[in-house]
C-alpha positions in Angstrom: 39.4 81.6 71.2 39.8 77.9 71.3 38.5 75.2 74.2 41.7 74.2 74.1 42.9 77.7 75.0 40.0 78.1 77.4 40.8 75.1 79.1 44.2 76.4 79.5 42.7 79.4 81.2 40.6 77.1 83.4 43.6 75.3 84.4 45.5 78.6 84.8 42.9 80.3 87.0 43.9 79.0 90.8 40.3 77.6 91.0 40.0 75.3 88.3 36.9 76.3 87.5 36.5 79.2 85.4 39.3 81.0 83.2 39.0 84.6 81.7 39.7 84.4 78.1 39.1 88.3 77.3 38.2 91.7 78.4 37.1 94.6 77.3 35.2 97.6 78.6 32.0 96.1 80.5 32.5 92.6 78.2 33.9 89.7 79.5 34.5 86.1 78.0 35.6 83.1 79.9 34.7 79.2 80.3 33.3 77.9 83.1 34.3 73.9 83.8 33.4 73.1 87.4 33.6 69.7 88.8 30.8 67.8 91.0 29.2 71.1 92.0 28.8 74.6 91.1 29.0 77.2 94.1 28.2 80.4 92.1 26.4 83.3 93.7 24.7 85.8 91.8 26.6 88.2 89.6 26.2 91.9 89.4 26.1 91.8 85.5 24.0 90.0 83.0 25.6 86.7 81.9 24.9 84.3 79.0 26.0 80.7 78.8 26.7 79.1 75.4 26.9 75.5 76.6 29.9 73.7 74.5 29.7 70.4 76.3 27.8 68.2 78.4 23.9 68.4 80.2 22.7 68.6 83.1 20.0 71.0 84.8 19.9 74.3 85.1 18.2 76.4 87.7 17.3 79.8 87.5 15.8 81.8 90.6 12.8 79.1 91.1 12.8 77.2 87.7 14.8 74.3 86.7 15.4 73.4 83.0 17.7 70.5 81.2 20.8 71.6 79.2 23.0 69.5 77.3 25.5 70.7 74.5 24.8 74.0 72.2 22.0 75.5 74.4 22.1 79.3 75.2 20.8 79.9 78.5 20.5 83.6 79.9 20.9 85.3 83.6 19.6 88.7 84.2 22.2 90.5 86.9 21.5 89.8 90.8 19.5 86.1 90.1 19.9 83.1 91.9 21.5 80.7 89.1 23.7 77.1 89.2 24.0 74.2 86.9 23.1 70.8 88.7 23.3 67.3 88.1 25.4 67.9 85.4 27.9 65.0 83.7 31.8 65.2 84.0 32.0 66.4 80.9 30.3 69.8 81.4 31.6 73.0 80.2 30.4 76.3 78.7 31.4 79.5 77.5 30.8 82.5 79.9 30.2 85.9 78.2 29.6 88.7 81.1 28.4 92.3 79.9 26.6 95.4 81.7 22.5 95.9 81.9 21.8 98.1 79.7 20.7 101.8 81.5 
């Protein structure tokens, strides 16, 4: 997988936003590009960002926490999570998998 590739999937995806780049069983990997704001809701799976570009904050359920470029930031299924303030250049990988029982 490639940004380029991912990008492609972004641009591909109807909602510019985020594209699916693979599936498999419960894992999913995708990149996530929004513009100006983010209007995610929480997810029903676990969810890990591997930021590739860009900073901003991120807030998790009540904290808030700067990102920028090559931070790894977790979500625990069901939590209150968006990135804010971020620059125009923001995007990061998206790699969705099951809680563990």
């Amino acid at each position: 997988m490639t940004v380029a590739t991912a990008l492609q999937a972004v641009a591909a995806s109807g909602d510019d936003r985020y594209g699916i780049l693979l599936q498999h069983g419960t894992l999913e990997i995708g990149f996530y590009a929004p513009e100006a704001v983010d209007p995610q809701t929480p997810h029903d799976r676990d969810e890990v960002y591997v930021v590739h570009s860009g900073s901003g904050t991120f807030v998790l359920g009540d904290n808030e926490q700067p990102f920028a470029a090559g931070d790894v930031l977790f979500v625990p299924a069901g939590t209150t999570h968006r990135f804010r303030n971020f620059s125009s250049d923001f995007g990061t990988w998206v790699i969705f998998t099951s809680s563990p029982a």
